[in-house]
Backbone as numpy.savetxt, mean C-alpha at the origin, in Angstrom:
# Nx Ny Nz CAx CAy CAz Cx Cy Cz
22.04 -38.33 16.73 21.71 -36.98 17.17 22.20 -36.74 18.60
21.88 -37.73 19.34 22.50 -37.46 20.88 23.80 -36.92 20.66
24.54 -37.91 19.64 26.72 -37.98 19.79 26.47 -36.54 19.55
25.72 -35.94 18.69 26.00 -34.45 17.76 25.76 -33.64 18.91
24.63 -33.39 20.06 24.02 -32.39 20.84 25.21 -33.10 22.29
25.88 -34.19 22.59 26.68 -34.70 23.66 25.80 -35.06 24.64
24.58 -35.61 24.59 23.78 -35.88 25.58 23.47 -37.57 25.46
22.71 -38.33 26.72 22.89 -39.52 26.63 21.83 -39.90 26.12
21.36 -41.17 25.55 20.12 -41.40 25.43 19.40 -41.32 25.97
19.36 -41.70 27.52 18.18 -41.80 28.73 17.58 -40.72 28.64
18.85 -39.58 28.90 18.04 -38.11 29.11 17.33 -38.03 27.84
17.64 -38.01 26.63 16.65 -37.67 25.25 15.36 -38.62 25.41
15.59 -39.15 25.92 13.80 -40.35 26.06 13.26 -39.91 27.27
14.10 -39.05 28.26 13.36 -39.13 29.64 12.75 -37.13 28.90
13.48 -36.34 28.08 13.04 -35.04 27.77 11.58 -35.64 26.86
11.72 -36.55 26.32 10.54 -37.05 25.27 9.26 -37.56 25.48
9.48 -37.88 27.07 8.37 -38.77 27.57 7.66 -37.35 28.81
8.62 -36.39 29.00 7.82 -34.85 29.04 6.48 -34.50 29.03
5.31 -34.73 30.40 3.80 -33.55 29.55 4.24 -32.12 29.19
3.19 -32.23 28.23 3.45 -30.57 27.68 3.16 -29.90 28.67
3.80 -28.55 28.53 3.31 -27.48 29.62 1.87 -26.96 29.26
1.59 -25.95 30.49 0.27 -25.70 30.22 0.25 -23.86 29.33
1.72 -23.48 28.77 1.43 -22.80 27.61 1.45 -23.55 26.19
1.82 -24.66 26.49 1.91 -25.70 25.13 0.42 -25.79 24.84
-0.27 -26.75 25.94 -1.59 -26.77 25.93 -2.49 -25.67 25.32
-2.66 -24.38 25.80 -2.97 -23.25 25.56 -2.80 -22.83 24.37
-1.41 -23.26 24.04 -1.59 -22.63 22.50 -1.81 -23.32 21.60
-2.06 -24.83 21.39 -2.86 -25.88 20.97 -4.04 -25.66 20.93
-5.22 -25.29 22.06 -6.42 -25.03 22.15 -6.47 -23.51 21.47
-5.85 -22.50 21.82 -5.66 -21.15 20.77 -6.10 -21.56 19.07
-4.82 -21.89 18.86 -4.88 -22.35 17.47 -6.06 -22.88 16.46
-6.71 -23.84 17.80 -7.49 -23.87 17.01 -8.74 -23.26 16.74
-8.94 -22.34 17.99 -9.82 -21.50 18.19 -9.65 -19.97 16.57
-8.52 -19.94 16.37 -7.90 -18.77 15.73 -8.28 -19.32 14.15
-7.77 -20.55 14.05 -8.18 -21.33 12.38 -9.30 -21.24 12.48
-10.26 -21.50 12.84 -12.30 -21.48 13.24 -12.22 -20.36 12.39
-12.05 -18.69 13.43 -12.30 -18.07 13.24 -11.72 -17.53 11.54
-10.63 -17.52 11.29 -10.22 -17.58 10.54 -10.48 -18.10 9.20
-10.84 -19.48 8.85 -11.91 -19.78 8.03 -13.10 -19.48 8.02
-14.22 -19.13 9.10 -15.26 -18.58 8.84 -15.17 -17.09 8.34
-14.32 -16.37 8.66 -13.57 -14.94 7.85 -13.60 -15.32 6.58
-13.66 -16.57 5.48 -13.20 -16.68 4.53 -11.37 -16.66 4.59
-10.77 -16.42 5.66 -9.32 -16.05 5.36 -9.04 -15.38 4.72
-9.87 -14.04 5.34 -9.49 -12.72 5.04 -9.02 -11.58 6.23
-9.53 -12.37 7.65 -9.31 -11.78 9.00 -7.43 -12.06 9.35
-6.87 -10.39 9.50 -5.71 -10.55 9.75 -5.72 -10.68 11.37
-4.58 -10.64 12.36 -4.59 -10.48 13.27 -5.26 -9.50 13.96
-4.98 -8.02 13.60 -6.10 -7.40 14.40 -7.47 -7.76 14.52
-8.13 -8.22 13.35 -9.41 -8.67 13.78 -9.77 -10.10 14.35
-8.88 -10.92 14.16 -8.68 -11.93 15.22 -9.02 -11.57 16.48
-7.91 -10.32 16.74 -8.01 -10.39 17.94 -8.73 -9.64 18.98
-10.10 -8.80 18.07 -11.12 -8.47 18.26 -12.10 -9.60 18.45
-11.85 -10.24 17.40 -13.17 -11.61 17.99 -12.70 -12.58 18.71
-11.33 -12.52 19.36 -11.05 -13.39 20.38 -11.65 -12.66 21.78
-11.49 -11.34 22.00 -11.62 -10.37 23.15 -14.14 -10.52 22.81
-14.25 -10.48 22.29 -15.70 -10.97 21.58 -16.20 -12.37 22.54
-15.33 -12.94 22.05 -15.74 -14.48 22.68 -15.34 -14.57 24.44
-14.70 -13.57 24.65 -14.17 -13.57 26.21 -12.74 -14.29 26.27
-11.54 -13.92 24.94 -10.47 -14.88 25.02 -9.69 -13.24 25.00
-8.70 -13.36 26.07 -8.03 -12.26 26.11 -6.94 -12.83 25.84
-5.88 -12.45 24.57 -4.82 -13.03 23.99 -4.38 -11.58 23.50
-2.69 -11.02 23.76 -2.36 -10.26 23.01 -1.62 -10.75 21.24
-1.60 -9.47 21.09 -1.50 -9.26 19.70 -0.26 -10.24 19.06
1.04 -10.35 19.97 2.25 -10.87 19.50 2.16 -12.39 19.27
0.82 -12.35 20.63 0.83 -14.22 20.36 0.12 -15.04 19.22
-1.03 -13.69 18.80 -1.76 -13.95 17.91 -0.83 -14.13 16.65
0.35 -13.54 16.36 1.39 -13.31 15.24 1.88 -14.66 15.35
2.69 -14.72 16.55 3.17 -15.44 16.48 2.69 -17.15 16.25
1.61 -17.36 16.63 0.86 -18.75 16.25 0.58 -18.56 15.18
0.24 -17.62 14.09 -0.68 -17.56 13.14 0.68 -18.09 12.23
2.10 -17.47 12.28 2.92 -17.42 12.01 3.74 -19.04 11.99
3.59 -19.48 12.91 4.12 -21.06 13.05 3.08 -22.07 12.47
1.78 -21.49 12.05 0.96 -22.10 11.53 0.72 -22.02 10.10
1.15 -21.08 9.55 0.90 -20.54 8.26 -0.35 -20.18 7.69
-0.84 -19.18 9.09 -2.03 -18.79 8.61 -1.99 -17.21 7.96
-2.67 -17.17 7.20 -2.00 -15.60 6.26 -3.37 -15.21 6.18
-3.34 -13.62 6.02 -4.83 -13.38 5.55 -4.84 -13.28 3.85
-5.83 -13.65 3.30 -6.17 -12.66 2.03 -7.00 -12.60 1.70
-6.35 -11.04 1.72 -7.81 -9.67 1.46 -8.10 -10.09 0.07
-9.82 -9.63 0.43 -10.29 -9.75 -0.65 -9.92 -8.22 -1.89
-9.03 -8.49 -3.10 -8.44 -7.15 -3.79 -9.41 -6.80 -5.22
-10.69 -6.01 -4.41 -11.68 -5.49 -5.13 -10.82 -4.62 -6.11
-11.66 -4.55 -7.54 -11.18 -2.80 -7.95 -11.41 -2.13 -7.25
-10.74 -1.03 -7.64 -11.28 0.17 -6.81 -10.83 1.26 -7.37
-11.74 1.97 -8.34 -11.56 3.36 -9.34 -10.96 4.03 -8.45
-10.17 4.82 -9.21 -9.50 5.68 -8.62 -9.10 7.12 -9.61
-9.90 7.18 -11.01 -9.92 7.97 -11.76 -11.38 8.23 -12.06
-11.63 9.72 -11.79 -12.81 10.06 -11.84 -12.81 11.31 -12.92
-12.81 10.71 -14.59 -13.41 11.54 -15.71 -14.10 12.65 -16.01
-15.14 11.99 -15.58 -16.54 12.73 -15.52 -16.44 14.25 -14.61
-16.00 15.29 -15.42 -16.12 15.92 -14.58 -16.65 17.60 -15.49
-15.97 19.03 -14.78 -16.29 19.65 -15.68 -15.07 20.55 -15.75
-14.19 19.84 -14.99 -12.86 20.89 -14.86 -12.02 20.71 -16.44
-11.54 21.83 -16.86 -10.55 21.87 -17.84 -9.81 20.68 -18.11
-9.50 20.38 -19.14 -8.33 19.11 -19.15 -7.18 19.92 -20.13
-6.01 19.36 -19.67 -4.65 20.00 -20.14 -4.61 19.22 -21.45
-3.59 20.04 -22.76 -3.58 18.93 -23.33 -2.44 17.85 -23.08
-2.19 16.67 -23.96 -1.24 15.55 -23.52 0.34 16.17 -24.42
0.85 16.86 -23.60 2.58 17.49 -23.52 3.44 16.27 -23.83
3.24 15.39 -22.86 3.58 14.02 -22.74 4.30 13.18 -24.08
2.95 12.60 -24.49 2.80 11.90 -25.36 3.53 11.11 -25.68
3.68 9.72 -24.85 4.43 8.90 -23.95 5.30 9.37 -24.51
6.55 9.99 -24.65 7.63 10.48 -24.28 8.35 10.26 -22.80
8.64 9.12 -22.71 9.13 9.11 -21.14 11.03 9.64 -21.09
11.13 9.95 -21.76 13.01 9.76 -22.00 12.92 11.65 -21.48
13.79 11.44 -20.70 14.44 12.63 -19.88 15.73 12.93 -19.99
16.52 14.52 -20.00 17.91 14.37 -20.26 18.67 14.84 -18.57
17.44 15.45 -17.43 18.31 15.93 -16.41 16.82 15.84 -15.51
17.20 15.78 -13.63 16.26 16.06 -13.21 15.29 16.96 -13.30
13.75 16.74 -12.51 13.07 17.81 -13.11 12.48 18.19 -14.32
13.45 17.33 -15.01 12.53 17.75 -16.64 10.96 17.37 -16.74
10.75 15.75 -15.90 9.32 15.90 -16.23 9.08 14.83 -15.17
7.86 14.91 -14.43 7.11 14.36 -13.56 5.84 13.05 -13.90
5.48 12.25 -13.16 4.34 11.99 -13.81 3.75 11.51 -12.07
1.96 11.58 -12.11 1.72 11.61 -10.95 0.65 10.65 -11.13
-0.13 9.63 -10.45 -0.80 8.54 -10.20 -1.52 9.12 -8.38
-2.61 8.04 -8.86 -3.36 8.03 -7.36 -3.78 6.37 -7.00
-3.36 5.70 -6.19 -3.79 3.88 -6.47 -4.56 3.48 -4.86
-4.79 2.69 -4.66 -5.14 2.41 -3.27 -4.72 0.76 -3.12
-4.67 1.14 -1.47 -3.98 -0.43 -0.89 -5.43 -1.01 0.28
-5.56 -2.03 -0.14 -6.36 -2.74 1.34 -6.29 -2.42 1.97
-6.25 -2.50 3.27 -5.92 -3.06 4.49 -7.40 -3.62 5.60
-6.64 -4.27 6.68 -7.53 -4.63 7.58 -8.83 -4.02 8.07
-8.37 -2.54 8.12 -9.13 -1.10 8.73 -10.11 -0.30 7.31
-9.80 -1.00 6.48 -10.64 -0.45 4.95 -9.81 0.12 3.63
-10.07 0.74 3.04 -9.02 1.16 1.72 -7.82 2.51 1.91
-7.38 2.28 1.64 -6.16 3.71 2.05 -5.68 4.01 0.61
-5.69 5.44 0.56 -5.42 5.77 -1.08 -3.82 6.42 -0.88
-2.69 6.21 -1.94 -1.76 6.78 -1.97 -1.03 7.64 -3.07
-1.09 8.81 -3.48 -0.93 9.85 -4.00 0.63 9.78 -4.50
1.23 10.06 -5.29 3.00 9.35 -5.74 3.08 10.36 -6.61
4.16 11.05 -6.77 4.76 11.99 -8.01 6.81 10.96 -8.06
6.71 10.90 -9.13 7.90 10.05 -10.06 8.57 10.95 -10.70
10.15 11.27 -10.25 10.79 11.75 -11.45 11.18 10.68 -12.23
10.83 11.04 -13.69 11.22 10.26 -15.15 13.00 9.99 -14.83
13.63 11.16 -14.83 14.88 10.99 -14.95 15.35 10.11 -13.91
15.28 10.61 -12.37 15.89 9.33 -11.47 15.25 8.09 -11.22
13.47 8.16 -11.81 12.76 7.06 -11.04 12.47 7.15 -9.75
12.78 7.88 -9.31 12.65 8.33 -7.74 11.24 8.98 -7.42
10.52 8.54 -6.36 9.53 8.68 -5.72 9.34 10.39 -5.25
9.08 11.64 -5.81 10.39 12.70 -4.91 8.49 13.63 -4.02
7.89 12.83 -4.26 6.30 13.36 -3.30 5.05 12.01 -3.49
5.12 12.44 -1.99 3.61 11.32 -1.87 2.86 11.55 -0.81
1.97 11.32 -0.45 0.59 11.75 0.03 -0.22 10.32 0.57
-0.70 9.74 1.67 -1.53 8.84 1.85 -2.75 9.67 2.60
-4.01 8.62 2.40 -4.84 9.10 3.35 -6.28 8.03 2.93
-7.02 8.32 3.76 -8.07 7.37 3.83 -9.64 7.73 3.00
-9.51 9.34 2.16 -9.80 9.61 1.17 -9.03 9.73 -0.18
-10.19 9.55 -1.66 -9.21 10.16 -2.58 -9.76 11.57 -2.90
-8.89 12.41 -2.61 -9.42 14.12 -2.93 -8.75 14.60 -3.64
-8.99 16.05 -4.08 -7.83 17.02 -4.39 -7.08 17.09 -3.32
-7.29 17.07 -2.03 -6.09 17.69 -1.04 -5.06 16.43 -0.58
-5.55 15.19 -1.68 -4.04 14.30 -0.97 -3.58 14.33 -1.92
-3.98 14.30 -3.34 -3.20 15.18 -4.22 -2.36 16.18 -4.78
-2.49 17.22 -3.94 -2.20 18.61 -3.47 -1.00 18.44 -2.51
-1.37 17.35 -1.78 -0.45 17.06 -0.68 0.99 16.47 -1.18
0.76 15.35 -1.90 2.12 15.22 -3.09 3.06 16.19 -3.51
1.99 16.98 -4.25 2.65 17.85 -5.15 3.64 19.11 -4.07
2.59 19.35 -2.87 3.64 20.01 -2.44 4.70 19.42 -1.53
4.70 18.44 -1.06 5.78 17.68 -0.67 7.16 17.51 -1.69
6.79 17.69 -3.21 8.16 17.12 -3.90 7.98 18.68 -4.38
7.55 19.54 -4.70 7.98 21.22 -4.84 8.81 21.51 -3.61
8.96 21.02 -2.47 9.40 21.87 -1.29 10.87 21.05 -1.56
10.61 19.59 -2.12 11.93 18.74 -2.02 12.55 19.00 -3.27
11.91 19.33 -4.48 13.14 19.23 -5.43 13.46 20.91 -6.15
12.09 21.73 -5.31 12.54 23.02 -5.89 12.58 23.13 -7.65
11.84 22.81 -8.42 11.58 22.42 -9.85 11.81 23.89 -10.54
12.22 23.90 -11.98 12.39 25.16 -12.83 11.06 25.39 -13.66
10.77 26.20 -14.04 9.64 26.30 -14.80 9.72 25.64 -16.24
10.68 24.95 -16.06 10.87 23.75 -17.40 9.86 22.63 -17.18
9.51 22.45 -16.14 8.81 20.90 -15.75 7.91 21.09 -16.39
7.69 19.65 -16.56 6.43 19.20 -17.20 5.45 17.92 -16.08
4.46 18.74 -15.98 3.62 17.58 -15.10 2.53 16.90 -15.71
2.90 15.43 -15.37 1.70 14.49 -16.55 0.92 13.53 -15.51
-0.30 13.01 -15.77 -1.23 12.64 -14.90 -2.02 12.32 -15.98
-3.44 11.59 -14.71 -4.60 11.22 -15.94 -5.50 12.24 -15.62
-6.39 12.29 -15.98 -7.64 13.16 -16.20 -8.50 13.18 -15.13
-8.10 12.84 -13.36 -8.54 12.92 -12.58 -9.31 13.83 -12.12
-10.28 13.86 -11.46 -10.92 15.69 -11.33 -9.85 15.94 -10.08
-9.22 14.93 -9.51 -7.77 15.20 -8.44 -7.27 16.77 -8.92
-6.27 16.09 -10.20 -5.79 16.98 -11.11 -6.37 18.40 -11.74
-7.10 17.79 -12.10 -7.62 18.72 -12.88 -8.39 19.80 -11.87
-8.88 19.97 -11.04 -9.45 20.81 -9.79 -8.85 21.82 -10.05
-9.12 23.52 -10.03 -9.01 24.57 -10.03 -7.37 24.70 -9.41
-7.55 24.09 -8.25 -6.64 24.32 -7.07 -5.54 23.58 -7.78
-5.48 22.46 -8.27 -4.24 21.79 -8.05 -3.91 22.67 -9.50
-4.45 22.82 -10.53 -4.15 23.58 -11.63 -3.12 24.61 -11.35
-3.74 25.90 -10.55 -3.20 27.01 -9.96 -1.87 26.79 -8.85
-1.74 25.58 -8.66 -0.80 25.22 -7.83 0.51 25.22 -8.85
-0.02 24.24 -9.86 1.12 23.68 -10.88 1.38 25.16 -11.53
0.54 26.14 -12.09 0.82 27.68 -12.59 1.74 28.49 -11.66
1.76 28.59 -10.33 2.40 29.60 -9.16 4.04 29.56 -9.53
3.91 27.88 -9.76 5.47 27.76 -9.86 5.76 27.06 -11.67
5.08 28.01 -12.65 5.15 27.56 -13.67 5.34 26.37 -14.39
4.93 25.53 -13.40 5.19 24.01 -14.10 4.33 23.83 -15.21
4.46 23.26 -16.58 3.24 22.96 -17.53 2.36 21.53 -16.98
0.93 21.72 -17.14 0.20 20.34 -17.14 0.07 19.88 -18.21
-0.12 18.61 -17.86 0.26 17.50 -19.27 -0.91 16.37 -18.70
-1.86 15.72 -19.61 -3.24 14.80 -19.08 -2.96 13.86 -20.35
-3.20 12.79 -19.82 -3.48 11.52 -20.94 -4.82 11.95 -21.79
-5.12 10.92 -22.79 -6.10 11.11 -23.76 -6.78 9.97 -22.79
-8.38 10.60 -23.35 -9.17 9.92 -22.79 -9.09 8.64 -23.01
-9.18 7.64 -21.61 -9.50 6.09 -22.13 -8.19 5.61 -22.43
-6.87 6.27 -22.52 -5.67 5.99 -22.95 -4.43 5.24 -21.65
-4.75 4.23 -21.33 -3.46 3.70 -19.93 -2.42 4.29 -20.37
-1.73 3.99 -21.85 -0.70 4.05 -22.03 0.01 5.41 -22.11
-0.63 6.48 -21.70 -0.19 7.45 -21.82 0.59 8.25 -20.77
-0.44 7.43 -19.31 0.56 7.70 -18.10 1.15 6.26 -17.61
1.73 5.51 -18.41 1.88 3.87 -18.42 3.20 4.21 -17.24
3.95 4.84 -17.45 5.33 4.67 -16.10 4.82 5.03 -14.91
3.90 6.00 -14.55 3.74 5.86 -13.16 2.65 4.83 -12.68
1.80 4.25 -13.48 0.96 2.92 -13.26 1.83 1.92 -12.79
2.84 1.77 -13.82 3.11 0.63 -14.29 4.39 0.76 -12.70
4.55 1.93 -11.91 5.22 1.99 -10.90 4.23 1.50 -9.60
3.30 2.04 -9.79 2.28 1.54 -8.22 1.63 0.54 -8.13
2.02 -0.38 -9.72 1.41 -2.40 -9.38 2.44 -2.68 -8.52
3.78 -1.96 -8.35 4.73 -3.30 -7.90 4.57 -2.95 -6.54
């Protein structure tokens, strides 16, 4: 290894016989302060909350270093990935009938939509994300996040990909039986610009199976 790097031996035994510095030190004693915490989390505490209970204990460490050790250490969080409904049935709003009827095959954009509501972890609590799918390109063409699930991040989708794809009154919009959906408002939304609604059968995955089967991955 010396011949390869051109250095002599002495110097490689005199770099080897080296005390560590005192950020070496530091981040030795870190580390292990960070795994503690970290297993008593269950190893579910990402960095931000690390580095809340480091600033807790009186350890003032920024955020990059926290990455970065956690990172040379292979410490990862994982969240605990509760269900978490996100279709609410029970309701008393109208239901469309199923237009659909898995029919996913499209001949041009626009022909038909399908819309989902899913949620993601995170550190800070659940975040819900709202998605409209064109069939024909597969393309994502409206979406909506937010830290409720309502009609209005729903709403929020829909008008995000109306403003982007400008749709004909040919569309067909398919969804599940959300009271999202189904709400007065989002109804009258999908009517303004003549789109038809289209709802799965009750209890039925497979009916809005492409845009599910889009927000596992």
């Amino acid at each position: 290894m010396c011949q390869i790097f051109n250095i002599s031996r002495s110097s490689f035994y005199e770099w080897l016989k080296r005390p560590e510095s005192n950020r070496k030190k530091n981040d030795k004693e870190l580390i292990e302060i960070i795994n503690k915490i970290h297993k008593e989390s269950y190893e579910t505490y990402g960095q931000k909350r690390i580095k809340i209970q480091l600033n807790k204990e009186g350890i003032l460490c920024s955020k990059r270093r926290i990455k970065r050790l956690m990172n040379e250490n292979g410490i990862v969080s994982r969240l605990k990935r509760k269900f978490k409904a996100t279709t609410n049935s029970n309701h008393t709003y109208p239901v469309s009938p199923n237009l659909l009827n898995q029919d996913f095959t499209t001949n041009r954009p626009n022909e038909k939509w399908v819309g989902d509501i899913t949620y993601i972890p995170t550190d800070e609590g659940w975040l819900y994300l709202a998605s409209i799918q064109d069939l024909f390109s597969k393309k994502v063409v409206g979406w909506s996040l937010g830290s409720r699930i309502t009609k209005e991040l729903a709403i929020s989708a829909l008008n995000q990909a109306m403003i982007r794809e400008k749709p004909g009154s040919s569309l067909i919009f398919h969804s599940d039986r959300g009271c999202q959906y189904a709400a007065y408002e989002y109804q009258d939304r999908l009517r303004e610009r003549g789109i038809r609604q289209s709802m799965s059968r009750k209890g039925n995955c497979y009916d809005n199976a492409c845009a599910e089967s889009f927000l596992q991955h």
